[in-house]
C-alpha positions as CSV (number, residue, x, y, z in Angstrom):
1,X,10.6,5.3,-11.9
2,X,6.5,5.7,-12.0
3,X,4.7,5.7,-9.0
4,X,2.3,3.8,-11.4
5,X,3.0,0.9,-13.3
6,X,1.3,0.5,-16.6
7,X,-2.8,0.4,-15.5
8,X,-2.1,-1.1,-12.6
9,X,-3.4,1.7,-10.1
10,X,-6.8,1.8,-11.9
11,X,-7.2,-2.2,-12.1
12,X,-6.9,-2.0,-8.4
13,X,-9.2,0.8,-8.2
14,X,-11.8,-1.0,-10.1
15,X,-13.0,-4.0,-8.2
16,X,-12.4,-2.1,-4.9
17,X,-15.6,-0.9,-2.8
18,X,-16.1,2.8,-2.3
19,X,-17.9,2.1,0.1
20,X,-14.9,1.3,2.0
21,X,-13.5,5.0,1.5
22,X,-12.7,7.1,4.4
23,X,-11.5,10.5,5.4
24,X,-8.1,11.0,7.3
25,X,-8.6,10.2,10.6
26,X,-7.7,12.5,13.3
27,X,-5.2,12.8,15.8
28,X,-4.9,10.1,17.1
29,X,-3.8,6.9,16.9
30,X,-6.6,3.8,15.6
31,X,-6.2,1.0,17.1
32,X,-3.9,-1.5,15.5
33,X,-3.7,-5.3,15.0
34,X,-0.6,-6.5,14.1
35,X,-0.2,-10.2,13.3
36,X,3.6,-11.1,12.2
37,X,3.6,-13.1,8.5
38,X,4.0,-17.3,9.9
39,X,7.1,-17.7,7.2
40,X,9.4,-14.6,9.0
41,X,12.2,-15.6,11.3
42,X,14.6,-13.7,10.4
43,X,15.8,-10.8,13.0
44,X,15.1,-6.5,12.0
45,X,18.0,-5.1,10.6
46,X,20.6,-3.6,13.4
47,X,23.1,-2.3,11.8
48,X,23.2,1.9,12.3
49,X,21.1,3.9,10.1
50,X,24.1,5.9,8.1
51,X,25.9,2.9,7.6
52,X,22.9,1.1,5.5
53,X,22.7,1.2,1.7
54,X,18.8,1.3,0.3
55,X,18.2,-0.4,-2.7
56,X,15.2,1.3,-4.4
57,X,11.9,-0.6,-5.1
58,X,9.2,-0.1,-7.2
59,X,6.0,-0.8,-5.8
60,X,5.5,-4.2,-8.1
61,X,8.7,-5.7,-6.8
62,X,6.4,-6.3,-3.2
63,X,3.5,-8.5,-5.0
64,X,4.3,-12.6,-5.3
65,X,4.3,-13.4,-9.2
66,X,1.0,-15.0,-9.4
67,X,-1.1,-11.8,-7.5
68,X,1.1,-9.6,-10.4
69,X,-0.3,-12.1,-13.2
70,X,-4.1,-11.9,-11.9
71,X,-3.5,-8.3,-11.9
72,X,-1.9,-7.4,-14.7
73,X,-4.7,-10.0,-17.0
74,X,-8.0,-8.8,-15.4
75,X,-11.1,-11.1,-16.5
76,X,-13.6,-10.2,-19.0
77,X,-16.3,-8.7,-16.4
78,X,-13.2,-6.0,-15.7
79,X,-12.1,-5.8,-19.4
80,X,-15.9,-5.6,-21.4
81,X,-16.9,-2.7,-18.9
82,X,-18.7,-0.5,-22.3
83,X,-18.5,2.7,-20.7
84,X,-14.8,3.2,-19.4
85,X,-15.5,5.8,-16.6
86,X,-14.4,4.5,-13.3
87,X,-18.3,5.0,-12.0
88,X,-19.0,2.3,-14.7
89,X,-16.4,0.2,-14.3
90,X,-17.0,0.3,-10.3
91,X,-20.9,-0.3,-10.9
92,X,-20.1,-3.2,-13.4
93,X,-18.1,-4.8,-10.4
94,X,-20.3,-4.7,-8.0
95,X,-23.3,-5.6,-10.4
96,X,-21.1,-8.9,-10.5
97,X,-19.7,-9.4,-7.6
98,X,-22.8,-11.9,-6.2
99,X,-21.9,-13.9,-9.3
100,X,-18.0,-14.3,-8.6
101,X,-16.1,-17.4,-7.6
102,X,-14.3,-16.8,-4.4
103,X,-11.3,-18.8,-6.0
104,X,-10.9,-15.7,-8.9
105,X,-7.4,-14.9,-8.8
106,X,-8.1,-11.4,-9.4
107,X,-10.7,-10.9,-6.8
108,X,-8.1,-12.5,-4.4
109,X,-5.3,-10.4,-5.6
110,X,-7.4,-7.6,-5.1
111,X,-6.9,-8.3,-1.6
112,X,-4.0,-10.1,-0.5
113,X,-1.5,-10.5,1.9
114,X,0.7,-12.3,0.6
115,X,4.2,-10.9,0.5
116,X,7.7,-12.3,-1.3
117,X,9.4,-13.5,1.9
118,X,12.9,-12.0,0.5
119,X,11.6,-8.8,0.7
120,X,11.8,-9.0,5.1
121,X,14.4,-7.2,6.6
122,X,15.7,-5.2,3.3
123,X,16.8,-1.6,3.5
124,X,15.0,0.1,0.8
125,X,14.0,3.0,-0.6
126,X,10.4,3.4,-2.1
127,X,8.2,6.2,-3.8
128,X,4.6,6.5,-2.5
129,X,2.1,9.0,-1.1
130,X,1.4,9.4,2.6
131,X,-1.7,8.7,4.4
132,X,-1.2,9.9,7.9
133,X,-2.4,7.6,11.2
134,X,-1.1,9.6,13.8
135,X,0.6,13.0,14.8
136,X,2.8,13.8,17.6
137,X,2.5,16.9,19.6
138,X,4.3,19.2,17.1
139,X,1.5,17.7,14.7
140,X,4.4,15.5,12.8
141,X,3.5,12.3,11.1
142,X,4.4,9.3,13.5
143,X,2.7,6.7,11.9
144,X,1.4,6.7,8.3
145,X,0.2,4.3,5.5
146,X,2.3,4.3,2.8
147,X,0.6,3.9,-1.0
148,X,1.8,4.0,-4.7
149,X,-1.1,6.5,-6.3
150,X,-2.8,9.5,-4.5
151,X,-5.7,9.4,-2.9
152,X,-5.8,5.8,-1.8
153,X,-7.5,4.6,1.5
154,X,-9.3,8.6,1.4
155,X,-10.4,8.9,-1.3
156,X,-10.8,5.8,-3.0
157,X,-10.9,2.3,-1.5
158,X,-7.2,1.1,-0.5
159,X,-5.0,-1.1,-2.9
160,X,-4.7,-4.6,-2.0
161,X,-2.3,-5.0,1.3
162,X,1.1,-6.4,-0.5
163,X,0.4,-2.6,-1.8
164,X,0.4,-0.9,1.3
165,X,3.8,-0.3,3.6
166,X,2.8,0.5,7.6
167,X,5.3,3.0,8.6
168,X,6.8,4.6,12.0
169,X,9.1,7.1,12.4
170,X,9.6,8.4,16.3
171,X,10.9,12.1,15.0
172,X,8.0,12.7,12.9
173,X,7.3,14.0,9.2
174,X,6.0,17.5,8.2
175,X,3.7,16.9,6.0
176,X,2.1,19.9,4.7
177,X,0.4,18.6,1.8
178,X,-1.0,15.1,1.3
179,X,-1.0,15.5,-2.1
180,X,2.6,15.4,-2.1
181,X,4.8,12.2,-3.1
182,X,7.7,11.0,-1.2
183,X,10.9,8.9,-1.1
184,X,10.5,6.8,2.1
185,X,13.5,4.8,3.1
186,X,14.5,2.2,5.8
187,X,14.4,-1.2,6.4
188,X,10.9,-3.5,5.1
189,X,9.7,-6.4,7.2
190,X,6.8,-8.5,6.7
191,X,3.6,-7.8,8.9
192,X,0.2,-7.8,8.7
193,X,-1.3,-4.5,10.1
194,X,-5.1,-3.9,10.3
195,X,-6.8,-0.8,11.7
196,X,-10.4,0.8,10.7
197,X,-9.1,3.0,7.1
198,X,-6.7,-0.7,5.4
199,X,-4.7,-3.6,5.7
200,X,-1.0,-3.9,5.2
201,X,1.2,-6.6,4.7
202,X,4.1,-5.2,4.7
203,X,5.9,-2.6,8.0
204,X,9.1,-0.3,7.5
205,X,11.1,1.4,10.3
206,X,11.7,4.8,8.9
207,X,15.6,6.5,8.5
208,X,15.1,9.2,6.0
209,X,12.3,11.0,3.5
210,X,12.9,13.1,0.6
211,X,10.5,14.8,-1.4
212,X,9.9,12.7,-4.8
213,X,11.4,13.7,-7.7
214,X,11.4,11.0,-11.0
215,X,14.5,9.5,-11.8
């Protein structure tokens, strides 16, 4: 499995704002919003941990079919960029952004929320890079953003929210590098979470980590 599907990492990059990048923030914990997706009713997974079987997800099987379209066939404003440098190609956006409809599938898939409903309440298990939120007292990750490509929400903008998993795990993580990938697994439910460094649609509760290896 790829942590990166086709170009899809730098589409997402693309119409993004840097301005929106941000450092890691420090230890201690932003303050969150969560606000539960309307369409969930279902009730969080109780059966015990060793007893569940994780079916592993890429990170396209969390975007609705039409958000996958928009990204996957970018407009001409993404695709005629002369210069293909990501400075360009960020420029270029920007440059057009006054002049883009607010209904533009891909400037709305850019940033949704919207989430495939069947994913709630699914034990999985998902590569992705870790972007720490908060630390316990044996500085262990507690609370982390999880993403598909290095570097998002620090240093570049954050991919749209059905491409970001909020995570908590009570024992905490050692992370010692963040440039290190990860297989994250436990069970997926659908939640939007806000704080100052992204958006996510999409919450896990935490049973296991493994350091990523391609399979």
């Amino acid at each position: 499995m790829k942590l990166l599907l086709l170009a899809l990492a730098s589409l997402l990059l693309v119409a993004c704002d840097s301005s929106e990048s941000t450092n890691v923030v420090e230890n201690k914990q932003d303050e969150l919003i969560v606000s539960p997706v309307e369409t969930v009713t279902a009730q969080p997974e109780s059966l015990p941990h060793d007893s569940l079987t994780y079916k592993t997800v890429d990170w396209v099987d969390l975007i609705p079919k039409d958000d996958l379209e928009a990204l996957l066939n970018p407009p001409s404003y993404v695709t005629d960029v002369v210069d293909g440098s990501l400075e360009d190609q960020i420029t270029q956006q920007l440059q057009n952004s006054a002049a883009i409809s607010s209904d533009d599938p891909y400037q709305q898939a850019l940033i949704s929320t919207k989430v495939k409903a069947e994913m709630h309440d699914q034990s999985i298990r998902v590569p992705g890079f870790i972007v720490p939120l908060e630390f316990n007292e044996q500085q262990h990750v507690t609370q982390f953003f999880l993403v598909p490509f290095f570097g998002a929400c620090i240093h570049v903008p954050p991919p749209p929210p059905n491409q970001i998993i909020f995570v908590t795990y009570a024992d905490g993580l050692k992370l010692s590098s963040i440039y290190d990938p990860f297989w994250i697994s436990g069970v997926l439910t659908t939640s939007i979470i806000e704080n100052e460094m992204a958006t996510s649609a999409y919450s896990m509760q935490m049973h296991s980590f493994e350091e990523y290896t391609g399979e």
